[in-house]
C-alpha positions in Angstrom: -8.2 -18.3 7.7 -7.3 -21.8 8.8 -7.6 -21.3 12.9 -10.7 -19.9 12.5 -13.9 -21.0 12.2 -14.6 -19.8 8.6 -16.6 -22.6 5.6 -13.4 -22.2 3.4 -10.8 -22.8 6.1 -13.3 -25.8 7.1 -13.5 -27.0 3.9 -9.2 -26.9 3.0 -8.8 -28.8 6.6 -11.1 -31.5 5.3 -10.8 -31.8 1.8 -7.0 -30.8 1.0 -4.9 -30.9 4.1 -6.6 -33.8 5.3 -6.0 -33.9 8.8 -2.2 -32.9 8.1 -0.6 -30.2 9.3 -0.7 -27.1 6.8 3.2 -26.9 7.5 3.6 -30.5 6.6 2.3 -30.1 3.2 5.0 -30.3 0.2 5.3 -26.6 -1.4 5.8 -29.1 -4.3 1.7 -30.5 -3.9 -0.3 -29.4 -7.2 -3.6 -29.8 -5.0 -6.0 -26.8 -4.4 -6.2 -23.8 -6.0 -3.6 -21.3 -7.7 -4.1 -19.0 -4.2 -3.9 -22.3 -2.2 -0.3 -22.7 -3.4 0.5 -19.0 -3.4 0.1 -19.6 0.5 2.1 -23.0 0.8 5.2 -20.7 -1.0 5.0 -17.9 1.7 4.6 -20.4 4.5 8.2 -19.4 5.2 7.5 -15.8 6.2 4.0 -16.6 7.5 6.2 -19.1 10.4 7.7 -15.5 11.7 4.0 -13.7 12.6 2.2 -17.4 14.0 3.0 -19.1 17.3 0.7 -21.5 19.7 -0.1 -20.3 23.8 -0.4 -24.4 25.2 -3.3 -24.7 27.3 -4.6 -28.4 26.9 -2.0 -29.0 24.3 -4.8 -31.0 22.5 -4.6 -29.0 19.0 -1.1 -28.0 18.2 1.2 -30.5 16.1 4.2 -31.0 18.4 6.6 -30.8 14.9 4.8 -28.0 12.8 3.6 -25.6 15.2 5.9 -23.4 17.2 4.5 -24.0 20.5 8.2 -22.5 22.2 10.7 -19.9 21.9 13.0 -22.7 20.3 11.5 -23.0 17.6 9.3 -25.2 15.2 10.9 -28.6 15.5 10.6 -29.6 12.8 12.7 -27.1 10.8 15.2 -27.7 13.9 15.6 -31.2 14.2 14.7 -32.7 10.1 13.8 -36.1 9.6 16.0 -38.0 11.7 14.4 -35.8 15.0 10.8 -38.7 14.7 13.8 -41.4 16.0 15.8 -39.0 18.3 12.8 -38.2 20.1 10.7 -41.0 19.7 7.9 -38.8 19.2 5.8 -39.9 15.8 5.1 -37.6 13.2 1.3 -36.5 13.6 1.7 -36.2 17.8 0.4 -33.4 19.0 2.5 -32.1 21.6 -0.5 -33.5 24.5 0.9 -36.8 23.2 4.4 -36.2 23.3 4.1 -35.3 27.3 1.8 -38.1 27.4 3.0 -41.1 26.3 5.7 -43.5 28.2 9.0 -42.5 26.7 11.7 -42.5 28.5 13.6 -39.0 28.8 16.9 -39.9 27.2 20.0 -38.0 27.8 21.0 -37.0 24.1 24.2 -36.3 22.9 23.4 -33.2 21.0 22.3 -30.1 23.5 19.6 -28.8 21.3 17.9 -32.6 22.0 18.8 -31.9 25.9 17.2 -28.3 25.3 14.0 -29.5 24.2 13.7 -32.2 26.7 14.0 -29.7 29.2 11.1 -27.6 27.2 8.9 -30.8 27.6 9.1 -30.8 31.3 8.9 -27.3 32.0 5.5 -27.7 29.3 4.3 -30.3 31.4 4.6 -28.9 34.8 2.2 -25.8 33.5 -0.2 -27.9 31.8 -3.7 -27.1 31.9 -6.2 -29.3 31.1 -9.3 -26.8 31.4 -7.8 -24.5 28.7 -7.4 -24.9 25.4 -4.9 -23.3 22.5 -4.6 -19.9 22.1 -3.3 -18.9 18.5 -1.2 -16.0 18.7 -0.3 -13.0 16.2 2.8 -11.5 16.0 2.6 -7.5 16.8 5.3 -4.7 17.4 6.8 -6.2 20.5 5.4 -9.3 21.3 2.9 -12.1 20.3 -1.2 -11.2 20.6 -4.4 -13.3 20.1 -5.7 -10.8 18.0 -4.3 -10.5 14.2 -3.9 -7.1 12.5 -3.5 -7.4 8.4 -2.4 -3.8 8.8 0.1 -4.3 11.5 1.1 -7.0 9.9 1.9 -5.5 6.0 3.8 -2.8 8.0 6.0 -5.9 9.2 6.3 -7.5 5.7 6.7 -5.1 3.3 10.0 -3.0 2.2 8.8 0.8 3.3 10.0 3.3 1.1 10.6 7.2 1.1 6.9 8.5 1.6 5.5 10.2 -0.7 4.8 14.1 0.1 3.0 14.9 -3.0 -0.3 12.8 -2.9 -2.2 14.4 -0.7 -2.2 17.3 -3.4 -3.5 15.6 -6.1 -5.7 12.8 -4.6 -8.2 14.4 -2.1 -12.0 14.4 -2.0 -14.7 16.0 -4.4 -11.2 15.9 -7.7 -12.0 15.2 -10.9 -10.3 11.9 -11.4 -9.1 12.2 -15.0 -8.0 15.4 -14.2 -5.9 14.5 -11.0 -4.7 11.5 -12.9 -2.9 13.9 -15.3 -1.6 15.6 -12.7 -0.2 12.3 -11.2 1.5 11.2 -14.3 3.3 15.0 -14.2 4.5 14.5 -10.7 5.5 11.0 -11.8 7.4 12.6 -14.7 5.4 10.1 -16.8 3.8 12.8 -19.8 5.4 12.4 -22.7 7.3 16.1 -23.4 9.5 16.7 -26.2 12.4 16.1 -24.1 11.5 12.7 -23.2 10.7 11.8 -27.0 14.1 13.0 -28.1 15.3 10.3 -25.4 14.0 7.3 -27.9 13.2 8.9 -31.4 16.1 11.4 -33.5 15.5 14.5 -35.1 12.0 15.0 -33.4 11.1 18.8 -32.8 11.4 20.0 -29.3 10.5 23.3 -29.1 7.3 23.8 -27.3 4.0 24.3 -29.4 2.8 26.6 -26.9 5.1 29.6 -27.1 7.6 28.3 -29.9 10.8 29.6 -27.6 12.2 27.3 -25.6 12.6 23.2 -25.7 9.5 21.6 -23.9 9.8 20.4 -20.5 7.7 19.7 -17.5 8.4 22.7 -15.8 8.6 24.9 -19.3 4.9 23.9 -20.0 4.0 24.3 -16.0 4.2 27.3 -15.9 7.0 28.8 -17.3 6.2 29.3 -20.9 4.9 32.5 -21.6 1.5 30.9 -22.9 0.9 28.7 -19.8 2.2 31.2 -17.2 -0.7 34.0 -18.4 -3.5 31.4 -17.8 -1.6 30.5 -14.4 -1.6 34.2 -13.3 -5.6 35.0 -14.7 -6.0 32.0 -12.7 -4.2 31.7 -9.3 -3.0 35.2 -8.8 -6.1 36.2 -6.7 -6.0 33.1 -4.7 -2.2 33.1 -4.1 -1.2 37.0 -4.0 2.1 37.6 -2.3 3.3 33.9 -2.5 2.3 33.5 -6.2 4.6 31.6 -8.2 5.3 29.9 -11.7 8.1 27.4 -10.6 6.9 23.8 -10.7 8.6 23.3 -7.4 7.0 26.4 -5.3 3.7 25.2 -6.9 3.8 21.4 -5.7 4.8 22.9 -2.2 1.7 25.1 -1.9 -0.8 22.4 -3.1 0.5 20.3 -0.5 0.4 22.7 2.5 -1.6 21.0 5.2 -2.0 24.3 7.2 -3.7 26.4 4.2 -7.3 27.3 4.8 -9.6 24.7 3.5 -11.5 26.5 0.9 -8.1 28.2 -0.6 -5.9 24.7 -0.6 -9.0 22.9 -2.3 -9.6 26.3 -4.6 -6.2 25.9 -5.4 -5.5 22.2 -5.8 -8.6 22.5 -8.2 -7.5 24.6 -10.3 -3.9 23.8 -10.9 -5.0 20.1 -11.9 -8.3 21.3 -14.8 -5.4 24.0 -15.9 -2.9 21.1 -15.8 -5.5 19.0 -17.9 -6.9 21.9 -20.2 -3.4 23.1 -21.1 -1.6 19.2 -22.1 -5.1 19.1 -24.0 -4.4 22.0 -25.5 -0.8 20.8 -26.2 -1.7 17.7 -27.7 -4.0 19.4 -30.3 -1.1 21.3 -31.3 1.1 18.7 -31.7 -0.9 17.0 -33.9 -2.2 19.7 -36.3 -5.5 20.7 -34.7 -6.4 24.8 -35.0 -5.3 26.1 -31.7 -7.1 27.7 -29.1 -6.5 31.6 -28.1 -5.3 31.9 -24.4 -8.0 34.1 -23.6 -10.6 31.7 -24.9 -8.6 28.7 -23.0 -8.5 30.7 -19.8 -12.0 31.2 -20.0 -12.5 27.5 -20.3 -10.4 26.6 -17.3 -12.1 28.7 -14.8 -15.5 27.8 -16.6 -14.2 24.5 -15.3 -13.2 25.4 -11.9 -16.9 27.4 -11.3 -18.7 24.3 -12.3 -17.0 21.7 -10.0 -17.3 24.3 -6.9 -21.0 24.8 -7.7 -21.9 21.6 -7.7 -19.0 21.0 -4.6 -21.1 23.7 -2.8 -24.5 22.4 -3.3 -23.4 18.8 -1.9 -22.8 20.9 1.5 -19.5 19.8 1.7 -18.0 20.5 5.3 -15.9 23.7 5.4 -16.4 24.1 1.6 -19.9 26.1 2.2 -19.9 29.3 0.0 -16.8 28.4 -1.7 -18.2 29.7 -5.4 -18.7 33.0 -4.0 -14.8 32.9 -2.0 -13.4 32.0 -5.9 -15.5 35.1 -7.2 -13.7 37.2 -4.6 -10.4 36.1 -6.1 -11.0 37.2 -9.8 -9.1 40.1 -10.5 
């Protein structure tokens, strides 16, 4: 934002940095705005991506920039490096090969290093071109900068998630696939979870009033659940049908399934995911439950409405999908 030509980068460079250096500033400084600040605190990882190609040498500070594979000198030689080097503060590094210093022999070899650098700078100095900014990338230094190449190089990757296509895709209902996200996330609140905080809570499911109530009990291996599952899914899924959580995640998130099956399918388990926790939740808290059939009838009301109107949008590879669901009905 700063080496370009952008009205806000214009505006810090005259009215905050003041013709300083944006490495120069204190992280300390209370001037500009909250974000402003932000970006003096990650100037220490934002050193590792930037990096100045001398042309003219007319525009890059000879102490903040990192005009060589040394380093920024700055952070190699401190304070006391102005009075090794002779070189003041706001020189740009045009000046430093300018002026009429002397080239000293130092004592220390990183001082002997960098006069070195300064000749070999000086010998390939061109006045006709000016300072490239570069960008760090996968191998090497680029003039062009990539924000995506470049939160690949920052951030911590973790284990990647295989479930997501299978709940966020196109034309899903999103309050329904968010329900489905806080399942895979093992975030709804079953009985077993309760029990974790709050003692002597009931934990036998609502649903079939046999067996404690899990995740994978409610979806879909109570005997309630697993009968909407089947008048559901069994036409779609035939040989491979299945009640287990596990087997169920695995299908939805089959890449290779045809189109109108994997989104018939992804459809369905989430509005009979959402329909039954409904369903669950009236229970729990003294509502007049619902017969399965009546339920059943509700989900794949559901399911016919949302590939109605999926089918009249004309979404590609979709077309005729109502009538592929009523070919699945058994």
């Amino acid at each position: 934002m700063l080496v370009g030509g952008s009205l806000w980068g214009k505006w810090v460079q005259t009215n905050l940095l003041k013709r300083k250096s944006f490495w120069e500033v204190k992280e300390s400084s209370h001037i500009g705005s909250w974000i402003f600040r932000k970006m003096l605190k990650m100037r220490s990882v934002a050193k590792t991506f930037y990096m100045k190609a001398v042309g003219n040498e007319r525009h890059t500070s000879f102490w903040y920039d990192k005009w060589t594979e040394l380093g920024v000198m700055s952070d190699l030689l401190g304070d006391r490096g102005v009075m090794d080097l002779g070189i003041r503060r706001e020189a740009t590094v045009e000046e430093a090969l300018c002026n009429n210093r002397r080239r000293k022999r130092h004592r220390r070899v990183l001082l002997n290093d960098i006069e070195k650098e300064l000749e070999i700078i000086k010998a390939k100095q061109r006045a006709d071109v000016k300072d490239v900014d570069l960008w760090r990338g996968n191998m090497r230094f680029k003039q062009k900068f990539s924000t995506h190449l470049t939160w690949q190089l920052t951030r911590a990757p973790g284990a990647q998630c295989t479930w997501s296509r299978g709940i966020w895709f196109s034309q899903t209902n999103p309050k329904f696939a968010f329900m489905a996200w806080l399942a895979l996330r093992d975030r709804l609140t079953t009985m077993d979870r309760v029990s974790n905080w709050s003692q002597d809570v009931d934990t036998a499911c609502v649903l079939c009033k046999n067996a404690t109530e899990t995740k994978k009990h409610i979806f879909f291996e109570c005997s309630f659940s697993s009968r909407i599952w089947e008048t559901i899914t069994k036409g779609i899924l035939l040989n491979i049908y299945s009640t287990s959580w596990d087997d169920i995640i695995r299908l939805i998130t089959n890449q290779f399934m045809e189109k109108k099956k994997r989104f018939a399918l992804r459809y369905a388990f989430q509005t009979a995911l959402y329909m039954i926790c409904t369903e669950r939740n009236k229970r729990r808290h003294g509502e007049q439950p619902r017969p399965l059939l009546v339920l059943a009838k509700l989900i794949d009301k559901a399911i016919k409405n949302k590939l109605s109107l999926v089918q009249s949008k004309g979404v590609r590879g979709l077309e005729g999908i109502l009538q592929y669901w009523f070919g699945t009905r058994m």
